[in-house]
N, C-alpha and C positions, 0 to 999 in steps of 0.2 A: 550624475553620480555614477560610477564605474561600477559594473553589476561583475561576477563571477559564474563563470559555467563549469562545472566538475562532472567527470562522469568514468567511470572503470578506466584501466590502460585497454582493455581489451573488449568489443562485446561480437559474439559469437553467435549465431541467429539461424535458423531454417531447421529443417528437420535432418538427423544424424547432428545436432552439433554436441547432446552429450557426449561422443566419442573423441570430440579434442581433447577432454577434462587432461585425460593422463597426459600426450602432448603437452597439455600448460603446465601442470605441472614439472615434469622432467625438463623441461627447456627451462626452469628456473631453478635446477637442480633441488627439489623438492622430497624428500625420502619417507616424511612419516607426515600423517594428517589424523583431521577427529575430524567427523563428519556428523554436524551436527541436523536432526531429523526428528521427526514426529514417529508416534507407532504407527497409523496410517502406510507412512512409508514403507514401513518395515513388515506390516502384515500383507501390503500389495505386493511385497517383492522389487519397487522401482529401488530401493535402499540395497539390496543384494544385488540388482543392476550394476551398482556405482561400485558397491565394495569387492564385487567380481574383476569388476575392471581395475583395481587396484592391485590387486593379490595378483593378476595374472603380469603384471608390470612389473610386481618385487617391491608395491609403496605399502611401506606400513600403517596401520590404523585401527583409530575406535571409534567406535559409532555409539554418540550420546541420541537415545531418540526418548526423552523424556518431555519435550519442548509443549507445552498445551495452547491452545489457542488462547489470543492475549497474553505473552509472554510474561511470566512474573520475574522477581529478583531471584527467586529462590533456584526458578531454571537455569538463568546465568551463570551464578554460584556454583551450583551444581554441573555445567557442563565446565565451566572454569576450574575447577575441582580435577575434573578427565584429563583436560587439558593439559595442566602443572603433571599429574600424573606420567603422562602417554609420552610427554615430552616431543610432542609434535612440533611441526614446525611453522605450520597451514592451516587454514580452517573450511572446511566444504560444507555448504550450506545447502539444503535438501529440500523444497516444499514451496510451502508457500509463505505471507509474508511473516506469520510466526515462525518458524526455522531458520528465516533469514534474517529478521530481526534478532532473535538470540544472538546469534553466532557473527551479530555482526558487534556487538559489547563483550562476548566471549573472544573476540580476536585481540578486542584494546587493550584486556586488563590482563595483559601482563607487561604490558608497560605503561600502563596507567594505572596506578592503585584506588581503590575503591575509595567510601563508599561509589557507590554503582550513580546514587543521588546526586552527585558532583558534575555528573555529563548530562544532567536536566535541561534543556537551552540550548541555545545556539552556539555553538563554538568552544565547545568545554571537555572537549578531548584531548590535550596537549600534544600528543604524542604520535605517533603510526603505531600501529598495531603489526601483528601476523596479518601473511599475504590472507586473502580471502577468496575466495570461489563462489559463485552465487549460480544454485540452479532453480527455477524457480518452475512449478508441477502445474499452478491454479492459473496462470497469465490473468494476473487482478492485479495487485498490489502495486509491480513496479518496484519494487523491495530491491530488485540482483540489481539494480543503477542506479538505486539513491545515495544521499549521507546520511539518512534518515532512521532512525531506528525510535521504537515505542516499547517501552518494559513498562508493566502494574506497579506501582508500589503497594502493596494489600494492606502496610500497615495505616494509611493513611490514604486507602480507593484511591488514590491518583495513578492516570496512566503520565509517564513521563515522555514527552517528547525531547529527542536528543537529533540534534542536526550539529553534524560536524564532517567537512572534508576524509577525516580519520576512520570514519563510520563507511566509505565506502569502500564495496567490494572493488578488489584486484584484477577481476576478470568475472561477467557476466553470460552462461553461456543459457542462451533462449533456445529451446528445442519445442517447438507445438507438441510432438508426438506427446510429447510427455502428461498434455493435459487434454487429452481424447477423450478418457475414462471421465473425466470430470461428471457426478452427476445434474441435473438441471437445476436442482437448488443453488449447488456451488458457482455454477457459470452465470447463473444472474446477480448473487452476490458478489463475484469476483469482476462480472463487468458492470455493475452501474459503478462498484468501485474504479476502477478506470475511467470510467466515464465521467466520472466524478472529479478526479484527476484533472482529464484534458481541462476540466471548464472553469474549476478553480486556479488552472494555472494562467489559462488565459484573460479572467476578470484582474487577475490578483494585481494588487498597489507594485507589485513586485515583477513585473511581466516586462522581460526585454525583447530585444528583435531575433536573440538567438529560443529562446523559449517558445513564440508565439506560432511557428511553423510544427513544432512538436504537438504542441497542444492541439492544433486544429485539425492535425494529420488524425494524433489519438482519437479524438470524438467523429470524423470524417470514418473510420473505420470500425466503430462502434458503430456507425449507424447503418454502418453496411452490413456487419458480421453479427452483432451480439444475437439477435434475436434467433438467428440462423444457428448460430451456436447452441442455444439454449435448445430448439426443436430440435436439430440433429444432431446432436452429441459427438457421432463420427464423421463431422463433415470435415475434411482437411483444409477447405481453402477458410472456410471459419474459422477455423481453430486456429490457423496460421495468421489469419489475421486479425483475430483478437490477441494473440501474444504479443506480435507488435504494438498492438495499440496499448498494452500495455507497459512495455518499455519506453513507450515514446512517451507517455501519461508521465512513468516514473521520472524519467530524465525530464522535462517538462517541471514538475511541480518543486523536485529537489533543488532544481535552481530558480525557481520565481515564487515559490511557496505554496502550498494551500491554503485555506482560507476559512470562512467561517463553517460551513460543512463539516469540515474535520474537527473544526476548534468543539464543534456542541457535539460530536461523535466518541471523541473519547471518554470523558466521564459516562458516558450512556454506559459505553464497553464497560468502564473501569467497576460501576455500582451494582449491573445486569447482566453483564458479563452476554451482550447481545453483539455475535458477529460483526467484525468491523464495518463489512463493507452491506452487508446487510440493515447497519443503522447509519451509513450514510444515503442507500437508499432512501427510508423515509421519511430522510430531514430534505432530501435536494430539493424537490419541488417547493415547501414551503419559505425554505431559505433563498430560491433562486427570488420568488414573489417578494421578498422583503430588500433582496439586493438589486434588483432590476433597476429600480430610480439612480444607480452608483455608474451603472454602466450599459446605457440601454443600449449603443452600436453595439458592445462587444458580447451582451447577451444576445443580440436581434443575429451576430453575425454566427452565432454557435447553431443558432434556431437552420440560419439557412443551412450552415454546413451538415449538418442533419439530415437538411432535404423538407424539415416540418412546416416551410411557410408556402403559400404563393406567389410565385411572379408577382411583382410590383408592389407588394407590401410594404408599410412604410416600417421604420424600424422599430415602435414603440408597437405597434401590433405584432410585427415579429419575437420580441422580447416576451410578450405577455404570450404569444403560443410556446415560448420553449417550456412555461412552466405545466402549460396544461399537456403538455407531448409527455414532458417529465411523468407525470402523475399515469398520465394511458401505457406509457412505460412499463412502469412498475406493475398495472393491472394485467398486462399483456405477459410479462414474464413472471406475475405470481407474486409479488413482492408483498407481502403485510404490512399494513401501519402499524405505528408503534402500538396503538390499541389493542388490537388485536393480536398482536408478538407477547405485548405485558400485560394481558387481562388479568390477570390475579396480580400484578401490583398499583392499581393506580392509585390506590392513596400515599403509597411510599414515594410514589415517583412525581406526586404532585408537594410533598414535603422536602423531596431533597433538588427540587428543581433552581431553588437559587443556590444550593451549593453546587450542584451539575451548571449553573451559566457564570459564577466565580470561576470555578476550574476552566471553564472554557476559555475565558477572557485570558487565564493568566495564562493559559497555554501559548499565547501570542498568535496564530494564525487571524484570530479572526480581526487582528489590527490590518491586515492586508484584503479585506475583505474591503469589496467597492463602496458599502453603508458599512460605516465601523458602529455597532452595537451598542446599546447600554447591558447591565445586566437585566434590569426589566426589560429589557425587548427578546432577550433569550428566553428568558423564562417564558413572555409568550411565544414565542418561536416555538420551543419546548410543547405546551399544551395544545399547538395547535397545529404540531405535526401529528397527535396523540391520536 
């Protein structure tokens, strides 16, 4: 069956590449933009970075930075709203993968009309949108190279996954510098998310010959950088090389998919509003132990790229050390179990746990998952990440 690979017209990488921004724009005769951002952005100053370098060029703009982490409809709306307003022409996208998730359904709908629910699924964007700019601060996500976007519906706790060609950005530009400041919290969350990334692209039902060099490179570089990252904060060749791993994660999973990890991750987001990539930490290990039987070389071969097995090990011992590596992981960069994250909710979260593995299933990832699931196996998947 003929797979597809999509990824920006442009991606821009190493340190100094926010200084092409204006470059891509003017070369696309480009005059007025909205720059969509979080406050974050705006109270460190990286946000008058971008809009300096705009003003001093002659490009017009408004900067929406109302975006919250887990992106709702109501922020869309509302930067959609600036947009019609400002009469822009572009959309720059500032942060991390909520900012660039926004602004990547704030680019569609002006030529896709709402509701917003209509781009839920695979392929349900009709149209091109405005060009898009993706800068991305956190190097996790992967967000400035996807088609991928995730908005909350709040009236109905669902997070939507929206995958469509039309959802990507125009031009991705990766700069490390920009995620130096990052503090140790954020670097562990934003890299097991990556991490996460590489490993579900490469198990996935959906994994081709052009995806599977991405994905190995991404986790190959994670296990070189992340920890280093997380202890020194300033360290440049870390930082530089977790950015990439996170581009390569993003490019990687957008075209082969992710998988069950994300599938039982968003409803967590959607209900507890718990960091994304911070509850895909404490699902991986248990969910790698439940997909291991689907795909024991290509778990066994993440184990070695890692570096976590022995010489000579065979591959089903290989496999079963990725999930215990996974677990010393997380203890080693501080990560919480769910337990511990929701202690003050576990009886709600043991109540809404078949509605949390319904939304999972129907979200479709974890049908590319190597063991495709029942809802009873999520739900204990669920308590026994807990």
């Amino acid at each position: 069956m003929p797979s597809h690979f999509n990824a920006p017209s442009s991606v821009i990488t190493g340190a100094g590449a926010l200084q092409e921004l204006v470059p891509e724009l003017l070369r696309r005769g480009l005059k007025r933009v909205l720059v969509v951002t979080d406050s974050y952005m705006v109270s460190s100053g990286l946000a008058s970075r971008v809009t300096g370098d705009l003003a001093a060029a002659g490009i017009g703009f408004e900067v929406f930075a109302d975006v919250q982490p887990d992106p709702t409809e109501a922020n869309v709306l509302a930067g959609s709203g600036l947009l019609q307003a400002s009469r822009a022409q572009a959309v720059i996208a500032l942060g991390g993968g909520s900012p660039i998730d926004c602004a990547k359904v704030i680019a569609v709908l002006p030529t896709n009309p709402g509701p917003i629910s209509r781009f839920m699924g695979r392929h349900q964007v009709p149209t091109a949108g405005l060009p898009l700019f993706a800068i991305p601060t956190t190097a996790g996500t992967g967000s400035e190279v996807t088609k991928v976007a995730v908005i909350t519906d709040t009236e109905r706790d669902v997070k939507m996954m929206m995958l469509d060609v039309h959802l990507m950005p125009t031009v991705a530009l990766v700069d490390f510098e920009l995620s130096l400041t990052m503090p140790p919290a954020l670097t562990a969350a934003v890299g097991i998310d990556t991490l996460t990334h590489g490993i579900e692209a490469y198990v996935s039902r959906l994994a081709t010959p052009l995806t599977d060099p991405l994905a190995l490179s991404c986790i190959r570089l994670c296990g070189e950088h992340l920890e280093t990252a997380w202890r020194e904060p300033g360290n440049r060749s870390a930082r530089a090389g977790m950015a990439i791993a996170a581009t390569q994660g993003g490019l990687a999973f957008s075209n082969s998919s992710v998988a069950l990890v994300h599938g039982m991750s968003r409803p967590i987001g959607a209900l507890f509003h718990v960091p994304h990539g911070i509850s895909n930490a404490m699902l991986l290990p248990s969910v790698t132990r439940f997909s291991v039987p689907g795909a024991v070389e290509r778990y066994a071969t993440v184990a070695r790229t890692l570096g976590w097995v022995r010489d000579g090990e065979d591959d089903r011992t290989a496999a079963t050390a990725l999930a215990d590596g996974l677990e010393a992981l997380n203890r080693r960069i501080h990560v919480p179990n769910l337990g511990t994250y929701l202690s003050n909710h576990q009886t709600r979260f043991r109540e809404v746990a078949p509605k949390m593995a319904r939304d999972a299933l129907a979200s479709g990832s974890p049908a590319n998952n190597p063991v495709v699931p029942t809802v009873e196996q999520i739900v204990e998947l669920y308590l026994r990440a807990w």
